[in-house]
C-alpha positions as CSV (number, residue, x, y, z in Angstrom):
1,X,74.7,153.4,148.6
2,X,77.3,153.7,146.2
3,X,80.1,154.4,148.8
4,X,79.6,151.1,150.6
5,X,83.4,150.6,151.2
6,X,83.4,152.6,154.0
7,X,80.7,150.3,155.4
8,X,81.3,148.5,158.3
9,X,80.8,144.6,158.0
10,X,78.1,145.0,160.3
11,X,76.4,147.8,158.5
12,X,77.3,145.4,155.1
13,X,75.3,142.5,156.9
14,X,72.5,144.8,157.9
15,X,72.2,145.9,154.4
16,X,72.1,142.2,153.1
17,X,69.2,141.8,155.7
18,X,66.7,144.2,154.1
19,X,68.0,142.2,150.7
20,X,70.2,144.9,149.4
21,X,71.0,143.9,146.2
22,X,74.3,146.6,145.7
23,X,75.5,145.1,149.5
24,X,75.0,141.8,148.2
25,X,77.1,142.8,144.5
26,X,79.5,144.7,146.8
27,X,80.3,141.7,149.1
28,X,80.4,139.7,146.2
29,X,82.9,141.8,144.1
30,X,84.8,142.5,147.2
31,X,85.2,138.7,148.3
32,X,85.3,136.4,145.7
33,X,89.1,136.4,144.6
34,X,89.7,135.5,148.4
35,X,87.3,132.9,148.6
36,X,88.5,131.6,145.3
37,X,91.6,130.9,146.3
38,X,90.9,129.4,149.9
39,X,89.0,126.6,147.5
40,X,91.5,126.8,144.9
41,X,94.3,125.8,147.3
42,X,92.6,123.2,149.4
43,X,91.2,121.3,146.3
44,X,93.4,122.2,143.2
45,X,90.7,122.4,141.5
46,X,90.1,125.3,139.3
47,X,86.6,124.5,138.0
48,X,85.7,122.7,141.1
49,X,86.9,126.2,143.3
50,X,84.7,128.0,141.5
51,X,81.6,125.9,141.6
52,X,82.3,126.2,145.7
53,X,82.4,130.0,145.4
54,X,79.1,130.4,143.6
55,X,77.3,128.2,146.0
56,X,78.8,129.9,149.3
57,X,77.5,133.4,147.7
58,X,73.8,131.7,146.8
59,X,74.0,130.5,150.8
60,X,75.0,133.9,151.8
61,X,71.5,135.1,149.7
62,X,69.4,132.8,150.8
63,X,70.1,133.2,154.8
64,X,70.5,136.9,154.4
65,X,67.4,137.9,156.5
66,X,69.2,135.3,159.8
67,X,72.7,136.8,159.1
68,X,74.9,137.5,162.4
69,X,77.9,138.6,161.6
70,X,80.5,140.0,163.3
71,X,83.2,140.1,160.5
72,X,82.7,139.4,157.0
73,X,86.2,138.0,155.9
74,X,86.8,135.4,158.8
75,X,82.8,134.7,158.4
76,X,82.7,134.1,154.4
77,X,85.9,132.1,154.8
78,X,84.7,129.3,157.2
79,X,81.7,129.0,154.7
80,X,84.2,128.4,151.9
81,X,86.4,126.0,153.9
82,X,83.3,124.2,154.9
83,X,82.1,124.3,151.3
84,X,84.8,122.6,150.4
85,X,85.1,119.8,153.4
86,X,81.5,118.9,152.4
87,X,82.8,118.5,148.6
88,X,85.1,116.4,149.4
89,X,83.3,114.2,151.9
90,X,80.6,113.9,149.0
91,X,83.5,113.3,146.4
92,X,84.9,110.6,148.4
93,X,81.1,108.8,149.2
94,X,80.8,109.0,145.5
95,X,84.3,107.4,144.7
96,X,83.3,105.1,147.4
97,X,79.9,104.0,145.7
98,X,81.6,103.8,142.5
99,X,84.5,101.6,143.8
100,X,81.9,99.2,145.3
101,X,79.8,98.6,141.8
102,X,82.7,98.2,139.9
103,X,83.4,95.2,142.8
104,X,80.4,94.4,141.9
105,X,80.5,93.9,138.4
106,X,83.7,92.5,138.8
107,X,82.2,89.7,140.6
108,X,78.9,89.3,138.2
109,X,81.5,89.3,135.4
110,X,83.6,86.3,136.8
111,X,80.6,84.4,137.8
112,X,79.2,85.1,134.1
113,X,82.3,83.8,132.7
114,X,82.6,80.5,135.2
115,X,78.6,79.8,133.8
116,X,80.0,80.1,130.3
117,X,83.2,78.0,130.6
118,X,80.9,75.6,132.0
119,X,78.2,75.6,129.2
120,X,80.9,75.9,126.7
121,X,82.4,73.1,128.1
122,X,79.4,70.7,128.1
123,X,78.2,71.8,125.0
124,X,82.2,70.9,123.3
125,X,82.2,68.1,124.9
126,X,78.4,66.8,123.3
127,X,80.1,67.9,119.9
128,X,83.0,65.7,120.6
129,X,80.4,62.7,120.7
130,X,78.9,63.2,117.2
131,X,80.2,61.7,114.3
132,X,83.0,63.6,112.4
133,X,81.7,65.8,109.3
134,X,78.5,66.5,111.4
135,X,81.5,67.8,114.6
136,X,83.2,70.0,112.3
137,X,80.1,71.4,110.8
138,X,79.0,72.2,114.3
139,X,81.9,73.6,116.0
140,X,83.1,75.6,112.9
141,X,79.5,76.8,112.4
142,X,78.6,77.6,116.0
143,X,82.0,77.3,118.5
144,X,83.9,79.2,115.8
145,X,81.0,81.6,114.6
146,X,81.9,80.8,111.1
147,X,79.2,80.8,108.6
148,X,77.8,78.2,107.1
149,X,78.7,78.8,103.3
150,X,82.4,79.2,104.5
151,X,81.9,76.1,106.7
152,X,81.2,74.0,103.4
153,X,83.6,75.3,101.6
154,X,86.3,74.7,104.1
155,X,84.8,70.6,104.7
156,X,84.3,70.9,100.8
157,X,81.1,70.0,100.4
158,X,77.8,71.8,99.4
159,X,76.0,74.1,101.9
160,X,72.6,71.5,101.7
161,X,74.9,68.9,103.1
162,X,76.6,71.5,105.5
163,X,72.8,72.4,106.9
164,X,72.2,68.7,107.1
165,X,74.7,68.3,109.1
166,X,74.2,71.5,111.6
167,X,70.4,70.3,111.5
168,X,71.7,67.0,112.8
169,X,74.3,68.0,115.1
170,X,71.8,70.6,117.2
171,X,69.3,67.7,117.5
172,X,72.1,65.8,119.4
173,X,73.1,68.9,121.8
174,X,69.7,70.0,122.4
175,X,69.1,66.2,123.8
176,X,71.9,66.0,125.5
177,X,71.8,69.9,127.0
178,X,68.2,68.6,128.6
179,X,69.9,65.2,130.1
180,X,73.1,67.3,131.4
181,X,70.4,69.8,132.8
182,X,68.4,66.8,134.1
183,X,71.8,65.1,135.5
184,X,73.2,68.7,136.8
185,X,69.7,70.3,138.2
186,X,71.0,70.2,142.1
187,X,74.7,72.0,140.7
188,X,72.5,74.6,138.4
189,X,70.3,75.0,141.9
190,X,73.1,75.9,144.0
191,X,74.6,78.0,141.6
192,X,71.5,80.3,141.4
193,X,71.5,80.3,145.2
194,X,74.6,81.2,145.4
195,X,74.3,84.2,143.6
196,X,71.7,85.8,145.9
């Protein structure tokens, strides 16, 4: 066995039948710079070549014992070539999959930001209606994330009043959130539908 380069493909192939492990290291020594670059030059791909090579030998193991063939080269070459097509068909479905949930996304993002420029919008425009000091406190505290100790200071006036203030200012919203969603209940319906 250890002159198996004057072996013929066929008596290679029979070899690799009886699961001939120094026919299968031959072929394997023997082929895999050609199959490399038959990957290598349809993909480009160095790591990606190599993966393909390892998995065309593992096939050639596995089906040793329903092996026909007639000559090795042409033979292990359409398994690399295949290799590769299936690769890049799975490549592409996953580029595909990928394109369509980041389309997806896309859309639950803008649909999430329309929602929120609409909440923000009737919540800014229930601030507008309070009375000044308690508007400021509000906004500043909750439009502007600002907290409340810098919120007094910047209205100059102690953080007790400041909290009085926010206390009185939420009460308002909160009402007027529950009559907006009271007066708005068929828009926030249709909106829900639409998203299924």
């Amino acid at each position: 066995m250890s002159n198996l380069e004057s072996f013929t493909d066929d008596e290679l192939t029979q070899l690799l039948r009886k699961s001939d492990e120094s026919a299968f290291t031959y072929i394997y020594n023997h082929y895999w710079d050609k199959l490399y670059y038959v990957a290598y030059r349809l993909l480009r791909d160095t790591d990606a070549a190599e993966e393909i090579v390892q998995e065309v030998f593992m096939a050639l193991w596995k089906k040793r014992e329903t092996l026909s063939i007639q000559s090795m080269n042409p033979y292990l070459g359409a398994m690399t070539r295949y290799a590769v097509y299936r690769f890049l068909a799975k490549q592409k479905l996953s580029k595909t999959k990928e394109n369509d949930v980041a389309m997806e996304n896309s859309g639950a993002v803008s649909e999430i930001d329309v929602e929120n420029k609409i909440l923000l919008e009737i919540v800014t425009r229930l601030s507008n209606k309070l009375p000044e000091k308690c508007r400021l406190v509000f906004q500043y505290n909750k439009l502007e994330d600002q907290s409340l100790p810098e919120v007094a200071e910047r209205l100059n006036m102690s953080q007790k009043t400041a909290e009085a203030h926010l206390t009185k200012a939420l009460r308002v919203v909160r009402s007027g959130m529950s009559d907006v969603t009271r007066d708005y209940m068929p828009l926030i319906i249709i909106i829900a539908l639409l998203k299924k």
